[in-house]
Backbone bond lengths (Angstrom), bond angles and torsions (degrees), N, CA, C in turn:
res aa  C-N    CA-C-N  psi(-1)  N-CA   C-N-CA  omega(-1)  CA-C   N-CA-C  phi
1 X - - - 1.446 - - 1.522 111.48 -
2 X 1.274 124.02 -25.37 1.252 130.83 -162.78 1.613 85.68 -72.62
3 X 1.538 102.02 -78.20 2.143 109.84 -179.63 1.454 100.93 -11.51
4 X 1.083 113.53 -65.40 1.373 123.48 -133.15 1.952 105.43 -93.73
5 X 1.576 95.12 -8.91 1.569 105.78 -175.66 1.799 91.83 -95.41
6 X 1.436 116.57 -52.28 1.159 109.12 168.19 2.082 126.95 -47.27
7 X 1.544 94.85 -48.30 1.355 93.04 -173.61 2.164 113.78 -52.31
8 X 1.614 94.87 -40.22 1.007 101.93 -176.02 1.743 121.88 -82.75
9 X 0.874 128.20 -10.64 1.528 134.71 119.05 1.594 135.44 -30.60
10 X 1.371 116.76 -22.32 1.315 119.49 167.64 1.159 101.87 -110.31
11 X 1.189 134.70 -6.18 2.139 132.55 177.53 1.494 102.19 -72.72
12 X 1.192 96.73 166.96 1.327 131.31 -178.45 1.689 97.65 -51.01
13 X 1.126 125.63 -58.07 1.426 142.50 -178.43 2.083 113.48 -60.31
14 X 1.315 93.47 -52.57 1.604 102.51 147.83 1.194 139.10 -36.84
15 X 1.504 103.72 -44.06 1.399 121.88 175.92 1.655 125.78 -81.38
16 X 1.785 94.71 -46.54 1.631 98.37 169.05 1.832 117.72 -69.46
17 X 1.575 112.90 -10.69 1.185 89.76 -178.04 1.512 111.63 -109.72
18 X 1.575 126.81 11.76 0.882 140.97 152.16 2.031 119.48 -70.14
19 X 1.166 98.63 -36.52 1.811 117.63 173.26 1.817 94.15 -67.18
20 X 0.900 126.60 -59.58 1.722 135.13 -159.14 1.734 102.36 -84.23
21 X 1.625 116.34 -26.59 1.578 104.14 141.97 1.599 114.59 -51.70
22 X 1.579 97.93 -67.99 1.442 95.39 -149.69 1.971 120.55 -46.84
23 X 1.575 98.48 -47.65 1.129 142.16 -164.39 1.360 133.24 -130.98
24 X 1.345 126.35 68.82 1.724 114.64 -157.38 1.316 103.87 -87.32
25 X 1.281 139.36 -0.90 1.463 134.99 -154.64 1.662 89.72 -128.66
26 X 1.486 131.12 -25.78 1.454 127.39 149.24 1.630 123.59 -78.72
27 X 1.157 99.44 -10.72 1.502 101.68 176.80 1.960 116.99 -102.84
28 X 1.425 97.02 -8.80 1.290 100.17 156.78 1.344 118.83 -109.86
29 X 1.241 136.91 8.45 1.164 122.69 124.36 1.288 152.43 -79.91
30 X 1.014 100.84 8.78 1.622 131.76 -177.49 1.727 80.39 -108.36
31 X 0.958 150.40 30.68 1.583 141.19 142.02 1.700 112.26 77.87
32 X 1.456 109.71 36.61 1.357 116.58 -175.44 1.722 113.70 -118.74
33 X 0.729 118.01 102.63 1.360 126.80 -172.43 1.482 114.63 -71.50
34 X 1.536 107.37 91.23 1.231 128.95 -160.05 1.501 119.88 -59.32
35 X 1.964 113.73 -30.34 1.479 120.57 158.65 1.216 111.62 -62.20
36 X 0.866 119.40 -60.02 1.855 136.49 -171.81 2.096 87.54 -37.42
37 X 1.415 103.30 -71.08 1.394 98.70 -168.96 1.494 115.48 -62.68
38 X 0.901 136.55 -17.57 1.662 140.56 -177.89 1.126 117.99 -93.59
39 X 1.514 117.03 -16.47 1.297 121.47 -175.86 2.015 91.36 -103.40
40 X 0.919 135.31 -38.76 1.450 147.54 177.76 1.641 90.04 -57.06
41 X 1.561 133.44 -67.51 1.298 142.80 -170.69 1.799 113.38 -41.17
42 X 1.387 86.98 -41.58 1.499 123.17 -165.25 1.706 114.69 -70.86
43 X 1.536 102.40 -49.57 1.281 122.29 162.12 1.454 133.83 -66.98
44 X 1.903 107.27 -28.92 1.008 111.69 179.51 1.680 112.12 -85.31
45 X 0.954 104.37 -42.64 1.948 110.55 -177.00 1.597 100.93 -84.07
46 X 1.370 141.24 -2.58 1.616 132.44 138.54 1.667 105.96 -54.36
47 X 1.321 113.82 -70.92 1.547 128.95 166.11 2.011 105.84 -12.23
48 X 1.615 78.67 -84.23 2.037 73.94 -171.77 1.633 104.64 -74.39
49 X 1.512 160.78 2.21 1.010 154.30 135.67 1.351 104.99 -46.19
50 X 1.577 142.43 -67.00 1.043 118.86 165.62 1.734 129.42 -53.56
51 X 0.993 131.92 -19.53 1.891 119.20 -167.42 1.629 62.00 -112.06
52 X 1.439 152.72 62.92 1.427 130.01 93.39 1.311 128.64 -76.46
53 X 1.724 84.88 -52.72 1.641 118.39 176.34 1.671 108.65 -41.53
54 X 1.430 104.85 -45.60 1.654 98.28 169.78 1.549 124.81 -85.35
55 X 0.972 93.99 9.07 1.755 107.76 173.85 1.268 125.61 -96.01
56 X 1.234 101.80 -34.54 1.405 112.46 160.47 1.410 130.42 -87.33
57 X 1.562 110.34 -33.58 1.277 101.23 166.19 1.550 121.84 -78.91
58 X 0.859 100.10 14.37 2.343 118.95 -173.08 1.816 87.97 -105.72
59 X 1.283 131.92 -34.19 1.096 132.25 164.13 1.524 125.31 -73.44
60 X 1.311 133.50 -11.92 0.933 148.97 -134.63 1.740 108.01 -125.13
61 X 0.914 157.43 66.77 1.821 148.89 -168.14 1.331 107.24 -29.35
62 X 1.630 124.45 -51.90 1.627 109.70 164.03 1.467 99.41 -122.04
63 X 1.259 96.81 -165.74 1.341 109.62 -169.20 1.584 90.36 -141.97
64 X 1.442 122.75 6.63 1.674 128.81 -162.73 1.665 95.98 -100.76
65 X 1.411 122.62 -13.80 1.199 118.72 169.97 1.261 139.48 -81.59
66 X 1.203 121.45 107.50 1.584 123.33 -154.09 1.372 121.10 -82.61
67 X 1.945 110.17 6.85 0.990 109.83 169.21 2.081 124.34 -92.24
68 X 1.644 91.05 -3.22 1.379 96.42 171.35 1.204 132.09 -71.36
69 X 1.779 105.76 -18.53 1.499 112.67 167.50 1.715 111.06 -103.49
70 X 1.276 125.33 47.22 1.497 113.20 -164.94 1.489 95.84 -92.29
71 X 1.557 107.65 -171.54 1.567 104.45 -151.62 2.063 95.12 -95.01
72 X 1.191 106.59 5.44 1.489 85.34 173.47 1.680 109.89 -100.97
73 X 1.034 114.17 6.24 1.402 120.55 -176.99 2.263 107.22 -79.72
74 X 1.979 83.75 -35.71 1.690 93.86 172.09 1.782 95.92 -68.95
75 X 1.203 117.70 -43.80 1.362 97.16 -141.15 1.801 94.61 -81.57
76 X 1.330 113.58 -33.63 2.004 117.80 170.94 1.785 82.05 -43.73
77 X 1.288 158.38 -92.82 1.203 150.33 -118.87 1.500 95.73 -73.00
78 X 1.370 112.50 -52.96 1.783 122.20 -171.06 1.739 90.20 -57.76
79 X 1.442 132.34 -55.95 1.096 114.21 178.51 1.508 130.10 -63.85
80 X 1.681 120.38 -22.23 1.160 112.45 168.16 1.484 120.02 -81.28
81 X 1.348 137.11 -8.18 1.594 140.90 160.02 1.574 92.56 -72.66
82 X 0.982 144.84 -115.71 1.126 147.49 157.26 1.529 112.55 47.50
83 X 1.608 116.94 -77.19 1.198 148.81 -168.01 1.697 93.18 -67.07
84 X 1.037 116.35 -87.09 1.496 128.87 175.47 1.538 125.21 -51.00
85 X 1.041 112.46 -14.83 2.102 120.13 158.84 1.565 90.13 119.18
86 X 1.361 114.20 160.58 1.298 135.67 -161.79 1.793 81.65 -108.49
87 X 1.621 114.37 139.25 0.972 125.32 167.50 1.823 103.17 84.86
88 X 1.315 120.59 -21.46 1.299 119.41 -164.19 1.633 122.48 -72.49
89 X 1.466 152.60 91.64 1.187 121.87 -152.57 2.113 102.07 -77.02
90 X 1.140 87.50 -27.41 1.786 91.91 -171.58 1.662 105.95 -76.08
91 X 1.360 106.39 -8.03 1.577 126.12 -170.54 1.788 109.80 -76.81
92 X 1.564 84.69 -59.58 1.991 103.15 175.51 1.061 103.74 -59.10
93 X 1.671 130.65 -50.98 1.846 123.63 -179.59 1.093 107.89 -45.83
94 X 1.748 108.17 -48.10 2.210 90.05 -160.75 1.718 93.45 -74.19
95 X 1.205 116.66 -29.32 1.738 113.55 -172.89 1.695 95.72 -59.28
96 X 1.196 140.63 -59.09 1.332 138.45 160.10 1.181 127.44 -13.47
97 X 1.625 110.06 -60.81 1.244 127.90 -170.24 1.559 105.23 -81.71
98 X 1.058 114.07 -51.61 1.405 116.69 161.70 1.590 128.71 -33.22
99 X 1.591 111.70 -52.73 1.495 107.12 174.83 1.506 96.74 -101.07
100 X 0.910 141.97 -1.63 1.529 120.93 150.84 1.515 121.84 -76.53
101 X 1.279 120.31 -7.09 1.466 114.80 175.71 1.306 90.25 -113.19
102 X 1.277 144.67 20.70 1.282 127.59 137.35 1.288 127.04 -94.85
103 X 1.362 134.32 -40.93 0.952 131.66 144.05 1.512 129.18 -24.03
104 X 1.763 111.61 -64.72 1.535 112.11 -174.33 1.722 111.28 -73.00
105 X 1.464 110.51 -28.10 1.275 105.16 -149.56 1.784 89.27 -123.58
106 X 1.005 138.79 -98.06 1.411 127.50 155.65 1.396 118.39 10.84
107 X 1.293 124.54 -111.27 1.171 114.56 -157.78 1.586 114.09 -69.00
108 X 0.986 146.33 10.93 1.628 146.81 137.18 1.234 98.54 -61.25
109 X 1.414 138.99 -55.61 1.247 109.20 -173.08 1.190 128.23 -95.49
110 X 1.424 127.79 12.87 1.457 129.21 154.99 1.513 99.75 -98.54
111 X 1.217 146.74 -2.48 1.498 126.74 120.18 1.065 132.74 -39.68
112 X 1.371 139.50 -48.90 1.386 142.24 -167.06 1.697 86.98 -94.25
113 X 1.074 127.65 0.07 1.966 115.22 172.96 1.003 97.30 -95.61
114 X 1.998 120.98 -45.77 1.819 108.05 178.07 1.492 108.07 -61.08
115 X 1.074 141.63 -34.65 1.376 133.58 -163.92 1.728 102.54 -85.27
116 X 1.505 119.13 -32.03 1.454 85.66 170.09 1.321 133.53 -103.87
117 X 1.727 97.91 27.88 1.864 109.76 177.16 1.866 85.08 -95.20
118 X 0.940 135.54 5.40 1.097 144.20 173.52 2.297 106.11 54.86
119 X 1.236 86.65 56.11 1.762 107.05 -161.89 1.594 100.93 -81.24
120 X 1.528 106.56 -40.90 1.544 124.53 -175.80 1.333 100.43 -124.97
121 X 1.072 123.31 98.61 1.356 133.68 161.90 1.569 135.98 -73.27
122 X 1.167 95.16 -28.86 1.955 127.14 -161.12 1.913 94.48 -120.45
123 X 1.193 103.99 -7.17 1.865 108.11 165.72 1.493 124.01 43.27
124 X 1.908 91.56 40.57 1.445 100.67 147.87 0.935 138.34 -17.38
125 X 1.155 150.95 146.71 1.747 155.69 139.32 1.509 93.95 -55.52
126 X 1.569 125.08 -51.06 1.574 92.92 -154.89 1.586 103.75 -108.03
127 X 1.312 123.46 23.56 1.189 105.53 145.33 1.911 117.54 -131.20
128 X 1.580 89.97 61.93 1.480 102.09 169.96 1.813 105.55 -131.97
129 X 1.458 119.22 140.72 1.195 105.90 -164.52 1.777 123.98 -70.11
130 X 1.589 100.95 -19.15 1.216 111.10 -179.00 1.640 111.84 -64.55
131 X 1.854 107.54 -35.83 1.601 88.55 157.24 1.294 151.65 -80.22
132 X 1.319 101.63 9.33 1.859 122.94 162.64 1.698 97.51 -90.75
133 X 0.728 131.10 19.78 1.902 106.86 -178.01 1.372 112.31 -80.73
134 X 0.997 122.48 -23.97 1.533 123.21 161.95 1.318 117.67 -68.02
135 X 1.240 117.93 -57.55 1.749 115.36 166.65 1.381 98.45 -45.92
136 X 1.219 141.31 -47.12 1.643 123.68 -162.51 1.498 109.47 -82.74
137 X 1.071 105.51 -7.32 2.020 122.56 -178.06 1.619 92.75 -54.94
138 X 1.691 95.32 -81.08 1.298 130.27 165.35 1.370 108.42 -18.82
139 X 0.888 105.95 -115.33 1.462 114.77 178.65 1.737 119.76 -9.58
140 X 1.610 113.14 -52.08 1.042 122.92 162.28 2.022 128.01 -42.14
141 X 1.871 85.01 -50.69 1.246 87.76 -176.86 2.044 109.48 -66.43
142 X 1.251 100.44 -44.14 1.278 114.12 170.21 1.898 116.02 -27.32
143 X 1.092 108.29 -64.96 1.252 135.13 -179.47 1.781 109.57 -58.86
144 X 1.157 100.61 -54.12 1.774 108.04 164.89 1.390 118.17 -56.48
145 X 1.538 119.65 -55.28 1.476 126.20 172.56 1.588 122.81 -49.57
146 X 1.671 91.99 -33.97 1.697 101.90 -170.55 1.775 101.83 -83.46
147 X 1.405 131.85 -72.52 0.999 134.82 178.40 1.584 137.13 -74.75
148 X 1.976 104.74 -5.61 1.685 116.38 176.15 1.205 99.18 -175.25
149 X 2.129 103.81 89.34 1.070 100.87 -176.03 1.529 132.65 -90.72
150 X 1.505 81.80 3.17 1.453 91.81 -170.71 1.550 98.15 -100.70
151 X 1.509 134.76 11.56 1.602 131.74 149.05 1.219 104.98 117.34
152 X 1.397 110.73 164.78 1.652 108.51 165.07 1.598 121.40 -37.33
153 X 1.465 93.75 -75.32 1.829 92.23 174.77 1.269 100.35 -122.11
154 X 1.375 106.31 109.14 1.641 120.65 172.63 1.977 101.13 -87.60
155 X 1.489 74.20 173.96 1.487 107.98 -161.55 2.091 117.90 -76.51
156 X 1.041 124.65 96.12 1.226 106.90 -140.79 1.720 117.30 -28.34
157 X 1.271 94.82 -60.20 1.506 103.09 -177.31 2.068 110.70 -56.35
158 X 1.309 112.55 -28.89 1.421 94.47 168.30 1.628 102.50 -65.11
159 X 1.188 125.00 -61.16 1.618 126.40 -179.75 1.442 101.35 -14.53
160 X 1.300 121.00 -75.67 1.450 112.89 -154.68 1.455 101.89 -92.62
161 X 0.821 146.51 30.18 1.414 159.73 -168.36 1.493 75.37 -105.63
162 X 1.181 128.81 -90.33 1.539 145.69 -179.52 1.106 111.67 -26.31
163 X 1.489 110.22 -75.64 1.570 113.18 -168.10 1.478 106.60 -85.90
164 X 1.369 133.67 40.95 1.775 140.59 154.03 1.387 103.42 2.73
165 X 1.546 86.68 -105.27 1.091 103.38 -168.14 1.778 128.01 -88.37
166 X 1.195 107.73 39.14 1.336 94.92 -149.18 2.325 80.81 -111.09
167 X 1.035 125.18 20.00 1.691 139.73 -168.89 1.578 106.61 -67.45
Protein backbone atom coordinates (compact mmCIF):
# COMPACT_ATOMS: atom_id res chain seq x y z
CA UNK A 1 0.00 0.00 0.00
CA UNK A 2 2.76 2.29 0.78
CA UNK A 3 4.28 1.72 -3.35
CA UNK A 4 1.23 2.20 -4.58
CA UNK A 5 0.04 5.22 -2.10
CA UNK A 6 3.28 6.88 -3.05
CA UNK A 7 3.06 6.05 -6.82
CA UNK A 8 -0.36 7.52 -6.78
CA UNK A 9 0.68 10.70 -5.21
CA UNK A 10 2.91 11.54 -8.09
CA UNK A 11 -0.09 10.79 -10.93
CA UNK A 12 -1.99 12.98 -12.60
CA UNK A 13 -4.85 12.25 -10.00
CA UNK A 14 -2.26 12.96 -7.12
CA UNK A 15 -1.74 16.10 -8.45
CA UNK A 16 -5.39 17.32 -9.07
CA UNK A 17 -6.27 16.42 -5.62
CA UNK A 18 -3.47 18.09 -4.07
CA UNK A 19 -4.42 21.50 -6.49
CA UNK A 20 -8.32 21.22 -5.13
CA UNK A 21 -6.71 21.09 -1.44
CA UNK A 22 -4.67 23.86 -2.03
CA UNK A 23 -6.99 25.92 -4.23
CA UNK A 24 -10.41 24.64 -5.55
CA UNK A 25 -11.61 27.78 -7.31
CA UNK A 26 -7.83 27.95 -9.06
CA UNK A 27 -7.86 24.47 -9.68
CA UNK A 28 -11.09 24.63 -11.43
CA UNK A 29 -10.01 26.93 -13.55
CA UNK A 30 -7.12 25.36 -14.45
CA UNK A 31 -9.79 22.65 -15.94
CA UNK A 32 -10.02 20.26 -12.93
CA UNK A 33 -13.19 19.13 -11.94
CA UNK A 34 -13.20 19.59 -8.36
CA UNK A 35 -16.40 16.93 -7.68
CA UNK A 36 -14.98 14.43 -9.94
CA UNK A 37 -11.69 14.75 -7.67
CA UNK A 38 -13.28 14.60 -4.14
CA UNK A 39 -15.58 12.17 -4.88
CA UNK A 40 -12.55 9.84 -6.61
CA UNK A 41 -10.39 10.93 -3.16
CA UNK A 42 -13.40 9.92 -1.28
CA UNK A 43 -13.81 6.57 -2.92
CA UNK A 44 -10.33 5.77 -2.86
CA UNK A 45 -9.42 6.10 1.04
CA UNK A 46 -13.16 4.28 1.85
CA UNK A 47 -11.51 1.51 -0.55
CA UNK A 48 -8.12 1.13 1.48
CA UNK A 49 -9.98 1.81 5.03
CA UNK A 50 -11.91 -1.12 4.24
CA UNK A 51 -9.03 -3.95 2.93
CA UNK A 52 -7.57 -2.62 6.45
CA UNK A 53 -10.72 -3.00 8.23
CA UNK A 54 -10.58 -6.60 6.83
CA UNK A 55 -7.16 -7.04 7.83
CA UNK A 56 -7.55 -6.47 10.98
CA UNK A 57 -10.53 -8.04 11.65
CA UNK A 58 -8.88 -11.42 9.72
CA UNK A 59 -6.27 -10.68 12.49
CA UNK A 60 -8.52 -10.43 15.15
CA UNK A 61 -10.47 -13.98 16.82
CA UNK A 62 -13.73 -11.81 17.03
CA UNK A 63 -14.65 -8.88 15.81
CA UNK A 64 -17.78 -9.05 18.68
CA UNK A 65 -15.41 -7.31 21.06
CA UNK A 66 -16.04 -3.80 21.57
CA UNK A 67 -12.95 -3.25 23.19
CA UNK A 68 -10.94 -3.58 19.86
CA UNK A 69 -12.43 -0.46 18.59
CA UNK A 70 -12.21 1.70 21.91
CA UNK A 71 -11.31 5.31 21.73
CA UNK A 72 -7.60 4.98 22.61
CA UNK A 73 -6.87 2.78 19.77
CA UNK A 74 -8.25 6.23 17.53
CA UNK A 75 -6.26 8.39 19.50
CA UNK A 76 -2.55 5.79 19.35
CA UNK A 77 -3.31 6.33 15.32
CA UNK A 78 -4.18 10.30 15.74
CA UNK A 79 -0.94 10.23 17.75
CA UNK A 80 1.08 8.31 15.28
CA UNK A 81 0.11 10.85 12.11
CA UNK A 82 0.65 13.57 14.31
CA UNK A 83 4.04 12.37 15.75
CA UNK A 84 5.50 11.38 12.36
CA UNK A 85 4.31 14.69 10.12
CA UNK A 86 0.93 15.29 8.65
CA UNK A 87 0.88 14.30 5.00
CA UNK A 88 4.12 12.13 5.51
CA UNK A 89 3.74 8.39 4.38
CA UNK A 90 7.45 7.46 5.66
CA UNK A 91 6.50 10.03 8.54
CA UNK A 92 3.25 7.87 9.97
CA UNK A 93 5.61 4.50 9.85
CA UNK A 94 8.34 5.91 12.15
CA UNK A 95 5.23 7.61 14.24
CA UNK A 96 3.87 3.85 14.23
CA UNK A 97 6.93 2.35 14.98
CA UNK A 98 7.64 4.70 17.50
CA UNK A 99 4.43 4.18 19.68
CA UNK A 100 4.41 0.63 19.04
CA UNK A 101 7.86 0.12 20.41
CA UNK A 102 6.82 1.95 23.26
CA UNK A 103 4.05 0.42 24.14
CA UNK A 104 5.35 -3.33 23.35
CA UNK A 105 8.85 -2.90 24.28
CA UNK A 106 9.35 0.26 26.53
CA UNK A 107 6.94 0.46 28.87
CA UNK A 108 7.05 -3.41 29.96
CA UNK A 109 10.34 -2.86 30.60
CA UNK A 110 10.34 0.10 32.78
CA UNK A 111 7.62 -1.93 34.51
CA UNK A 112 9.59 -4.87 35.26
CA UNK A 113 12.58 -2.02 36.42
CA UNK A 114 9.80 -0.35 38.80
CA UNK A 115 8.96 -3.67 40.25
CA UNK A 116 12.45 -4.77 40.81
CA UNK A 117 13.65 -1.40 42.54
CA UNK A 118 10.82 -2.68 44.57
CA UNK A 119 9.14 1.20 44.14
CA UNK A 120 5.49 -0.40 43.82
CA UNK A 121 5.10 -3.13 45.87
CA UNK A 122 1.18 -3.23 46.40
CA UNK A 123 1.08 -2.68 42.20
CA UNK A 124 -0.54 0.48 41.89
CA UNK A 125 -1.71 1.81 38.60
CA UNK A 126 -0.27 5.13 39.46
CA UNK A 127 2.97 4.38 40.33
CA UNK A 128 3.62 1.95 37.43
CA UNK A 129 4.74 3.51 34.15
CA UNK A 130 2.34 1.71 31.94
CA UNK A 131 -0.33 3.74 33.86
CA UNK A 132 1.06 7.09 32.70
CA UNK A 133 1.31 6.08 28.93
CA UNK A 134 -1.24 8.30 27.95
CA UNK A 135 0.11 11.24 29.89
CA UNK A 136 3.45 10.52 28.01
CA UNK A 137 1.36 10.29 24.54
CA UNK A 138 0.25 13.72 25.46
CA UNK A 139 2.88 15.28 26.54
CA UNK A 140 4.83 13.92 23.62
CA UNK A 141 2.34 15.12 21.23
CA UNK A 142 2.48 18.47 23.06
CA UNK A 143 6.16 18.76 22.68
CA UNK A 144 6.03 17.84 18.82
CA UNK A 145 3.26 20.53 18.13
CA UNK A 146 5.24 23.12 20.17
CA UNK A 147 8.85 22.71 18.82
CA UNK A 148 8.19 20.44 15.16
CA UNK A 149 4.98 20.96 14.06
CA UNK A 150 5.15 19.76 11.05
CA UNK A 151 6.53 16.03 12.65
CA UNK A 152 9.45 13.98 12.68
CA UNK A 153 9.63 13.62 8.91
CA UNK A 154 7.24 15.95 7.38
CA UNK A 155 6.03 16.14 4.03
CA UNK A 156 8.18 18.27 1.79
CA UNK A 157 5.68 20.74 0.88
CA UNK A 158 4.18 20.72 4.57
CA UNK A 159 8.01 21.54 5.62
CA UNK A 160 8.13 24.69 3.84
CA UNK A 161 4.66 25.57 4.18
CA UNK A 162 5.96 25.99 7.89
CA UNK A 163 9.26 27.16 7.64
CA UNK A 164 8.14 30.31 4.89
CA UNK A 165 9.72 32.62 5.90
CA UNK A 166 12.10 31.65 8.22
CA UNK A 167 15.28 31.33 4.74
Amino acid sequence: MVVAMRRLESSRLGRAWVAVREDELAAASMGVSATRVKLSAFALSSAVAGLAGCLYAGSLSTTADPNAYDFNRSIMVLCAVILGGLGSIPGTLLGVAILVGFDTVLAPWADAWIQALQVNPSGSSLLSFSGWRLAVFGVALVLVMRFRPEGLVPARRMASELHEGQS
